[in-house]
Steps between C-alpha positions, in 0.01 A plus 500: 500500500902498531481174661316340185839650283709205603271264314618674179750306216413158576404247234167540335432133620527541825231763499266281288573259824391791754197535282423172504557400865287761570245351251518172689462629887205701395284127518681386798200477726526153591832444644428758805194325623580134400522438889181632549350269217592224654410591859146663419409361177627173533501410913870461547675519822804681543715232464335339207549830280870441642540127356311615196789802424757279542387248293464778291874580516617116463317498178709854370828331625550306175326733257678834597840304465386400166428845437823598612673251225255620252602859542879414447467290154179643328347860450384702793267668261319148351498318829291811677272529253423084489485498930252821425250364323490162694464685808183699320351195424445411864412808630254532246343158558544585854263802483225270337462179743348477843759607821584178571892318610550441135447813364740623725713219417475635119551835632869410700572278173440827276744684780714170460610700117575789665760363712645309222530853276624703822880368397442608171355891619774582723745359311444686249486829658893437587580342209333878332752684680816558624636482834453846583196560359329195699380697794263718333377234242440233825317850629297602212361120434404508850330813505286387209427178664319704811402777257217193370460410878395798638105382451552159474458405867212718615331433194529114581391567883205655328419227230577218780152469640271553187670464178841322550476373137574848366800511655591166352416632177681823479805367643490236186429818302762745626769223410389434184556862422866537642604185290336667194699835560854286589412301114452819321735741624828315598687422226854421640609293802861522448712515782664872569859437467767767699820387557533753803270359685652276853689154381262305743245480216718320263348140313562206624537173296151300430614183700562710789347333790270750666509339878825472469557879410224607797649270764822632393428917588410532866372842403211307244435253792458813795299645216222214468510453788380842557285536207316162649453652870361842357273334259315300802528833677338712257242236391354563850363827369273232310438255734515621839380851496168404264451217787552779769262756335184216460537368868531917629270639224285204394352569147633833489831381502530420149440853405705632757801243365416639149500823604860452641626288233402830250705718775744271392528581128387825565841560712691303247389733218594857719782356637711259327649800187606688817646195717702387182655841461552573867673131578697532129768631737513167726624091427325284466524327835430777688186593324380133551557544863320843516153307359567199738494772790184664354297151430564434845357824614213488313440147592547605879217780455252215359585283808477741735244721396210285322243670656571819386383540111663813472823354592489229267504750210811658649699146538436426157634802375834389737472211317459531198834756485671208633328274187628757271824486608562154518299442146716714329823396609479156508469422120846742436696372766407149390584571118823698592669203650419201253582403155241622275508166302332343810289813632166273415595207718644665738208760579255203434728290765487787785079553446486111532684541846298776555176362465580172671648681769157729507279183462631327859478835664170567390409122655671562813341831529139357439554208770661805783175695401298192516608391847577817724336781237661838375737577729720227501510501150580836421783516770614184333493667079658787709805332611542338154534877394783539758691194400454607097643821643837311643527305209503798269822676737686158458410552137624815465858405676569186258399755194743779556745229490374307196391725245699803687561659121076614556648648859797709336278818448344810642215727410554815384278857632290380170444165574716341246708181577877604495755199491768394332616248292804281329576645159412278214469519142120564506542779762780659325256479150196677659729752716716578156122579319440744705817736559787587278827388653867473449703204516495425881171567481510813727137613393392890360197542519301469160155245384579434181453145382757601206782532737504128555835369374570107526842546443557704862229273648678178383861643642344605819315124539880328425612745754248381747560195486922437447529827798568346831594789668224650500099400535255705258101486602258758403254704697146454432146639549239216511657306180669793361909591459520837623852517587818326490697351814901411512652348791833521441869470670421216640729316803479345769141492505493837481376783198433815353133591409496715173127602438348673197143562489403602141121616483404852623167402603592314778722761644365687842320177561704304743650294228846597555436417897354184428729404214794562769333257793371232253891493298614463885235223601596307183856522490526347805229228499550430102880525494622454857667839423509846724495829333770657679426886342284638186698669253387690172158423638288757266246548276632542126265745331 
């Protein structure tokens, strides 16, 4: 239960959000056999139910970029509540009228609200927290979202022959109950404000122009790019394996897809506490690449070894650690590198690529599959995989250089986030509440919010900022000033690293180690400047 610890000191809000994504998935039973609706109940061909998804998509285009702009001018809160109840409505009516095209039309339109909140949900799980804290709250809505999944599919393999309508029904049902519990029990929306947290999130100005901000940042532009190429990739899982399973399995493939799909959430719900806490330790990037590596796996076992049931079971577990990863990183390393003014748009901009992206690669797919069957088709979603994969490295090589402040860390035997950064007047504030100092602000040891004196704070900020001999940053853990840094004596490019680490807590922990490779690292990349020797480097207890 250790694992589950790290969900601990969020904002009440964002567990009324776990609660009620969980709410929500519980009546997803629809969504994992749509493609079987249309092929068994309603005669289409492969590449019909193709056409028909994207058309799907080319519908969303406009609507989830109006959700985007909703979620940046009105209240996250109001707007989920209004897309909730419209999408109940359909579902509802869904469950009552014949299976027919437009009652699945009513059904996707219902969906269509969904999409058009989605901007509104994720943004405001970042706008809940702060930077550091974004992992685990990205993790915990996550886990709640595959918490209500866990039945969901089988139950709709099992309903899909004989009472479809139910499903229809409780889906409409479950919703209605999430947007009752998200009315009731969250009360404040305000954004969480930290100072600390990384300059990359700072507002923009309204008349920004959002293109010309995204076409602007090669790093946004790798990044859709990706996102768009992994979303056609992944929606295989719904398209092509379901079609794989029915032509292998015939009418037991639906329960053998549902069956897998609940694997799926299953392995999400064991899994994803530990994979958070295990990968806390990693960027980013690198975790990103990690799930790319194990989609493709997974992917590779379903290709190669259809015929095999048991097998199947295995490559979704593969999978789905690769879903995991990728899920939960792709929200925070999104959120940590745009302004948080525009996080609605922007998020609502990338799942617009994303789903147009999916929407021709699902067509493609269904003609390959079509003309020369499974094999062609699943080499082809494979080598999409591989070229996500090479888009993510180039990724990764224009990040380190763009937003290299996130890169100017290392993890500590505890899996904190030691780095280091420029003093400022907020930094000094929140370092000067917690330890009693002198007037160079050489740190003993003491939490005592009393201690705080502006007047020493206020010298030490003039200092700061009039010294130029010298460069003062502080030491952190995650968003936290645990120590103070000097480089001083300055010339010709070269400088003196005094180091003071002030809380005993973190001694015996590699902090002084890491403190003494990151303060190297960012002299020389931040300051073009080369510690020539350490001096007075101790810990002041």
């Amino acid at each position: 239960m250790k694992i589950f610890k790290q969900y601990q000191g969020l904002r009440k809000e964002l567990y009324v959000l776990f609660i009620g994504r969980m709410m929500t998935n519980l009546g997803s039973m629809i969504w994992p056999v749509l493609t079987l609706i249309l092929s068994n109940k309603l005669g289409m061909d492969a590449a019909t139910i193709a056409l028909f998804m994207v058309i799907n998509t080319l519908v969303a285009v406009p609507m989830t970029l109006l959700g985007g702009k909703l979620a940046d001018t009105f209240n996250k809160k109001t707007l989920i509540i209004i897309f909730d109840l419209l999408s109940v409505s359909g579902y509802i009516y869904a469950a009552f009228a014949p299976m027919s095209l437009p009652t699945i039309i009513v059904f996707m339109a219902a969906s269509m609200f969904q999409s058009i909140e989605y901007a509104s949900y994720d943004a405001l799980v970042a706008d809940l927290t702060t930077s550091k804290d974004r992992d685990r709250a990205y993790s915990l809505t996550y886990l709640g979202a595959n918490l209500g999944l866990v039945l969901a599919p089988t139950l709709g393999g099992l309903l899909f022959n004989n009472y479809l309508n139910i499903a229809f029904l409780i889906n409409g049902a479950s919703i209605a109950l999430s947007t009752l519990l998200i009315f009731l029990l969250i009360k404040n929306t305000e954004k969480e404000k930290n100072e600390l947290d990384d300059e990359y999130e700072q507002d923009l100005g309204e008349k920004t122009n959002i293109f010309k901000y995204i076409f602007g940042n090669s790093v946004l532009i790798l990044f859709i790019l990706y996102g768009g190429l992994e979303n056609g990739f992944y929606s295989m899982y719904n398209y092509l394996l379901p079609l794989d399973l029915a032509a292998n399995y015939g009418d037991n493939g639906s329960v053998i897809f549902g069956t897998l799909s609940s694997l799926n959430c299953i392995t999400v719900v064991v899994f994803t506490a530990a994979i958070t806490a295990l990968l806390k330790k990693y960027f980013d990037t690198t975790k990103v690449l990690l799930g790319m590596v194990l989609f493709l796996i997974g992917y590779g076992m379903f290709f190669g070894l259809i015929n095999f049931v048991a097998f199947n079971y295995i490559a979704m577990v593969i999978f789905t650690w690769g879903e995991i990863i990728v899920t939960i990183t792709m929200s925070p390393f999104l959120t940590r590198r745009i302004p948080a003014s525009h996080r609605g748009r922007l998020m609502a901009f990338t799942n617009i690529f994303g789903m147009l992206f999916g929407s021709l690669i699902t067509l493609g797919i269904g003609k390959v599959y079509d003309a020369g069957g499974r094999v062609p088709a699943w080499i082809t979603v494979i080598s999409i995989g591989i070229l996500s994969l090479g888009i993510l490295i180039l990724m990764r090589y224009f990040d380190k250089k763009k937003y290299k402040n996130l890169y100017h860390s290392v993890i500590s035997s505890d899996g904190c986030v030691i780095s280091v950064r420029s003093a400022n007047e907020t930094l000094i504030k929140e370092y000067a509440k917690a330890y009693k100092f002198n007037s160079e602000l050489n740190s003993e040891i003491l939490y005592n919010e009393l201690n705080y004196n502006s007047d020493i704070v206020n010298s030490y900020l003039n200092k700061v900022n009039s010294d130029s001999n010298n460069v003062y940053f502080f030491l952190m853990s995650d968003a936290t000033p645990i120590g103070q840094i000097v480089l001083s004596r300055i010339d010709n490019s070269k400088c003196v690293c005094v180091n003071y680490l002030s809380n005993p807590k973190f001694l015996n922990k590699g902090y002084e180690e890491a403190s003494r490779k990151i303060v190297s690292e960012y002299a020389t990349k931040k300051f073009n400047l080369e510690i020539e020797s350490e001096e007075n480097v101790a810990v002041k207890i």
